[in-house]
N, C-alpha and C positions, 0 to 999 in steps of 0.2 A: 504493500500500500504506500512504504514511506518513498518507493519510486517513481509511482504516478502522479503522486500531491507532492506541488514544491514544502518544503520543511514549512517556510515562512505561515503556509494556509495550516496546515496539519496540525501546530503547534498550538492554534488556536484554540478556545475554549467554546467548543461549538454545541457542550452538553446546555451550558445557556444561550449561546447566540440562536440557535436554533428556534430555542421557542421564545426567547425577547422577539425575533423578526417575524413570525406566525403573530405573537400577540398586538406588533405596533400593526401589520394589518389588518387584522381584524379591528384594530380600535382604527382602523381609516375608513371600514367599509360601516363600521358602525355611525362615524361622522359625515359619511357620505349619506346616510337616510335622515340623519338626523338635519340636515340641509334640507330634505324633501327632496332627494335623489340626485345629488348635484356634489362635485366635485370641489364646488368654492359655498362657501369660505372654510371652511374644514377643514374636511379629509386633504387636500393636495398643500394645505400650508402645514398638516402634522406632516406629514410625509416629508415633507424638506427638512422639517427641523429636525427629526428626527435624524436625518443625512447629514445636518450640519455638526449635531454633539456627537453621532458616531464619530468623527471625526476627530471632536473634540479631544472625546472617549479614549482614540487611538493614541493621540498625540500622549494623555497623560497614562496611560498605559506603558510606554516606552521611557518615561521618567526612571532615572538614577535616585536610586535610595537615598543617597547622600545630598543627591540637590532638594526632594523631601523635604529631607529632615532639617535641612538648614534655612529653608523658605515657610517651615511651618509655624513659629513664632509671627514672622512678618505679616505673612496672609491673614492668621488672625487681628492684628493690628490693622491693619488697611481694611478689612473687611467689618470692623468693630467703628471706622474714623467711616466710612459709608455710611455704618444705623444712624451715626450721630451727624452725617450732614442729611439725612433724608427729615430728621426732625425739625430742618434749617433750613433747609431751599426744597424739601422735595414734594413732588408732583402730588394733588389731590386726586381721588377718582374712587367713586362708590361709598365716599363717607368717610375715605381713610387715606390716610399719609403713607403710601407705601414704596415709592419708586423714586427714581435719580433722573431726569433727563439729561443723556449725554450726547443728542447731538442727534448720530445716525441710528443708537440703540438710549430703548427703558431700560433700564436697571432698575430688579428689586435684591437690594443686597441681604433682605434675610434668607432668600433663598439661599444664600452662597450660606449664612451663616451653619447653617445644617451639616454641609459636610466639615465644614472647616474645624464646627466646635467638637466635632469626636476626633479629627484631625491635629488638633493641640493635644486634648486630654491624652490619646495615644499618647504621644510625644513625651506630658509631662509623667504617665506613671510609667513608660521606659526607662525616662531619667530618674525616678525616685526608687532608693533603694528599697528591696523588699523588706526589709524589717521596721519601715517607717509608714507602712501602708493601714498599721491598726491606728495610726496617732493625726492629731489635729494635721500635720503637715499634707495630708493624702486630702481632706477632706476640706480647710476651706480655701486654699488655692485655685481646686478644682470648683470647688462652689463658687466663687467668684468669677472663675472662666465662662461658667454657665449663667449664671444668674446677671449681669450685666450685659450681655446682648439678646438675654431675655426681655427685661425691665424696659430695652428701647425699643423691642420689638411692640411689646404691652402700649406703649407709651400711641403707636401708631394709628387705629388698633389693631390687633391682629392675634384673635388668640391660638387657634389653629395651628401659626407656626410659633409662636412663643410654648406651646405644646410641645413640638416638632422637636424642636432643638433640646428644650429640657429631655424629652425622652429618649433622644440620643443621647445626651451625654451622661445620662443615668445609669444605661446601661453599659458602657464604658467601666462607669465607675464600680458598679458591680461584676463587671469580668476582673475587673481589674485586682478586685479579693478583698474591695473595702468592708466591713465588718456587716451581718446583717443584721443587728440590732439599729445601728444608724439607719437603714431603709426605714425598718418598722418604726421608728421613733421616728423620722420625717413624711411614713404615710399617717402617724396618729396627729403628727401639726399639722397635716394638710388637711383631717378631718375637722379640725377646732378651728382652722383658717377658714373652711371653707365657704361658711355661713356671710363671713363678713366681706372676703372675695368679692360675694355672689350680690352683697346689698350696696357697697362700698367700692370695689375695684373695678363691675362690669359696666359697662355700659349700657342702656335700656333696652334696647336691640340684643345685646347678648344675652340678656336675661330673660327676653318672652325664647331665646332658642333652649334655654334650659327647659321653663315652664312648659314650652309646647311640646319638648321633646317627652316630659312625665304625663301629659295627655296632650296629646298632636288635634284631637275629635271636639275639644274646647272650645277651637275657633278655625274650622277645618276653612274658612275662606281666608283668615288673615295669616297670623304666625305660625297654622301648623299646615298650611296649604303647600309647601315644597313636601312635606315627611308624606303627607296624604297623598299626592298626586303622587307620588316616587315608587308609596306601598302600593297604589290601583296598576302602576305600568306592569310594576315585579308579579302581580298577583296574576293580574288578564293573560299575561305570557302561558302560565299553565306549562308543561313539561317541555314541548316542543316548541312552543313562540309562534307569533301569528303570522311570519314570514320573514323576510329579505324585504327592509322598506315600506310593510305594512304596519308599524306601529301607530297607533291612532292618537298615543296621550303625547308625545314627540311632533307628528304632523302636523296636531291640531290647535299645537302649543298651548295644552296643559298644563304638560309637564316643563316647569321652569327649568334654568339652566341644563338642557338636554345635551348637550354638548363638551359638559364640564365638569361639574362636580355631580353630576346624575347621568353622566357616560353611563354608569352600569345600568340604571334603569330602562333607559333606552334601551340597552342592549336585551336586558331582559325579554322586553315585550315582545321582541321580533322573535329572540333565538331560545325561549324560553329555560327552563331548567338546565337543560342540555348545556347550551350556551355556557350557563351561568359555572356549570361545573369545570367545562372546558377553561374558561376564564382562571378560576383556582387553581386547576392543576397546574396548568402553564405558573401563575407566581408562585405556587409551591417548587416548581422545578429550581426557579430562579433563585428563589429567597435558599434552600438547600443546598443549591450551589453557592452560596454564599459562604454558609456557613461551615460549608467543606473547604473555602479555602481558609477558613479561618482556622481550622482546627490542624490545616496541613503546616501553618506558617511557623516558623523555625526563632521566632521571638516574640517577645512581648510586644513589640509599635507594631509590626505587621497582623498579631492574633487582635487586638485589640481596635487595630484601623480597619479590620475585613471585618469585624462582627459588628461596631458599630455603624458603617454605612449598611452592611446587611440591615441591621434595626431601622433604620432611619427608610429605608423602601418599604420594609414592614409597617411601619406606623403609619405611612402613607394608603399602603393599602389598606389595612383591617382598618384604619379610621373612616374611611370611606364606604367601604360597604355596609358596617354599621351603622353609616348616617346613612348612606338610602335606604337601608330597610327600617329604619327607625326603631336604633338600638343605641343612638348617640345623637347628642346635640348636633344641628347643622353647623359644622363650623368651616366650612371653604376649602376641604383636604378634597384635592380631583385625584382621580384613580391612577396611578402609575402608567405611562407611554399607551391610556387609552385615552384621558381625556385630552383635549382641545386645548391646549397652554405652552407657550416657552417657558414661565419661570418654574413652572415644574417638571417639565423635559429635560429644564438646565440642570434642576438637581440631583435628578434620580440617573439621569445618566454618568453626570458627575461619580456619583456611589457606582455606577457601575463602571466608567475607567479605572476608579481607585480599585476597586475590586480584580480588577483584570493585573494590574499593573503588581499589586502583591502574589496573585498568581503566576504570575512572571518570575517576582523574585523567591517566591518557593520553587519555582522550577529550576533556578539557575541558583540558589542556596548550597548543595550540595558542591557544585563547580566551584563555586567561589571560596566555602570554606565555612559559611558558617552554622555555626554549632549553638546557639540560640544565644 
């Protein structure tokens, strides 16, 4: 075999590419209906960008560990001096502060933050010795990495990814072998936080999405009218789905953001059950190969930088399916390389060069010499 495929194709990691490329089509033929049978505005601009972060993808895939690891302090810096000029000059749109106008391109820089903040954390508990990992020094340095480009994300609003971020670096900090009493004692202050959060910290909007999300049927035409029309599309679909382009709650524009953060619903009602399962297997593939390179990697920055982007695609997805089927607050999480969006194309592909790029250097680990 290794004669007919040049090395360069072969060497590739095609137990995901395969079905990342099945699923970004399918989430084009899904946004081709969701257009009402049409190629624009959708389906043919996911398809590019998709083309364009593969690319992206490639370039940071072929990254030296060493240029890494010596750019990952600064990235977080420049990317932390972005949250803070978005709260200064940046763009409004839909009620929230969330972008950079630069010119030829939007920037939303919390996107970037996502990968970047398991990207540091890696870095610092490589550097920190293991015997310093039960003591303050492990915990609030890293809580400070997390929790300030939290704060400016909050500030924005934007809870969904001020979410995002903390639960990547969460889990970071729990591979990482910090103590799990500190978990439990930080999930028992978020229970005691979370009342005042919710009266105090949300915004009025963020809080009829909690309210409606505990009965959505309260005010099925106002705040619980996305969760409602989202359960009617998933439900109508029935095992098989009512076709290729016959979706009626999408057509008839029912169903709100069809395209975006309720891609899945859409997809539902065409391709029903079936569909929906196809959809899981394919990220289960994905997210599994993740966490196979994570467990193959030959140190601590590499096991910790492949499990954390692994999580960070995770949280994307299960956040998402649980809000269309209303099992979670609606909070703006679109489905990995099926919804409609660059600044989430940017991210999750992003996780998936870094991904590629550690499976590189476990593959070439052995050559080089090292021993963990």
């Amino acid at each position: 075999m290794n004669t007919i495929v040049p090395a360069p194709i072969a060497r590739q990691p095609w137990q995901m590419l395969i079905p990342l490329f099945i699923l970004v089509g399918f989430g084009a033929l899904v946004l081709y209906s969701a257009a009402g049978g049409s190629w624009q505005p959708f389906a043919a601009s996911h398809l590019i960008r998709f083309g364009v972060f593969l690319l992206m993808a490639a370039i940071i895939t072929s990254l030296p560990r060493e240029l890494v690891t010596f750019l990952t302090y600064p990235a977080y810096v420049v990317v932390l001096l972005l949250l803070i000029a978005v709260e200064a000059i940046g763009a409004m749109g839909g009620g929230s502060q969330r972008w950079l106008n630069l010119g030829p391109i939007v920037l939303q820089p919390s996107e970037l933050m996502k990968p970047v903040v398991v990207l540091v954390l890696a870095r610092f508990y490589h550097q920190l010795p293991v015997g310093l990992i039960a003591t303050w020094r492990a915990l609030v340095p890293a809580g400070l990495l997390i929790g300030v480009p939290m704060a400016l994300v909050l500030l924005q609003p934007d809870l969904g990814t001020a979410l995002a971020i903390g639960f990547g670096g969460a889990v970071v900090m729990l591979l990482a072998g910090l103590p799990l009493k500190w978990f439990a004692i930080g999930g028992a202050a978020g229970v005691v936080i979370a009342p005042l959060a919710f009266f105090f910290g949300l915004k009025e909007y963020q809080q009829r999405r909690v309210t409606t999300f505990m009965d959505p049927e309260s005010d099925p035409l106002g705040a619980g009218y996305h969760i409602t029309q989202s359960k009617i599309a998933i439900g109508s679909g029935g095992i098989t789905g009512k076709g290729f382009n016959e979706g009626s709650q999408s057509h008839l524009q029912y169903l709100p953001e069809p395209h975006t953060d309720f891609v899945f619903a859409t997809m539902a009602e065409e391709w029903g059950l079936l569909g929906g399962i196809v959809v899981l297997v394919i990220f289960a593939m994905i997210l599994s190969w993740g966490m196979k390179v994570a467990r193959q990697s030959h140190d601590r920055f590499a096991r910790l930088l492949a499990a954390g982007m692994t999580a960070t695609i995770f949280f994307y997805v299960s956040i998402n399916l649980l809000m269309v089927m209303g099992m979670a607050p609606v909070v703006g999480i679109p489905l990995p390389f099926m919804s409609h969006g660059g600044s989430s194309m940017m991210t999750n592909m992003i996780c998936i060069g870094v991904l590629m790029m550690v499976n590189r250097w476990n593959r070439e680990a052995p050559r080089r010499g090292f021993t963990g």
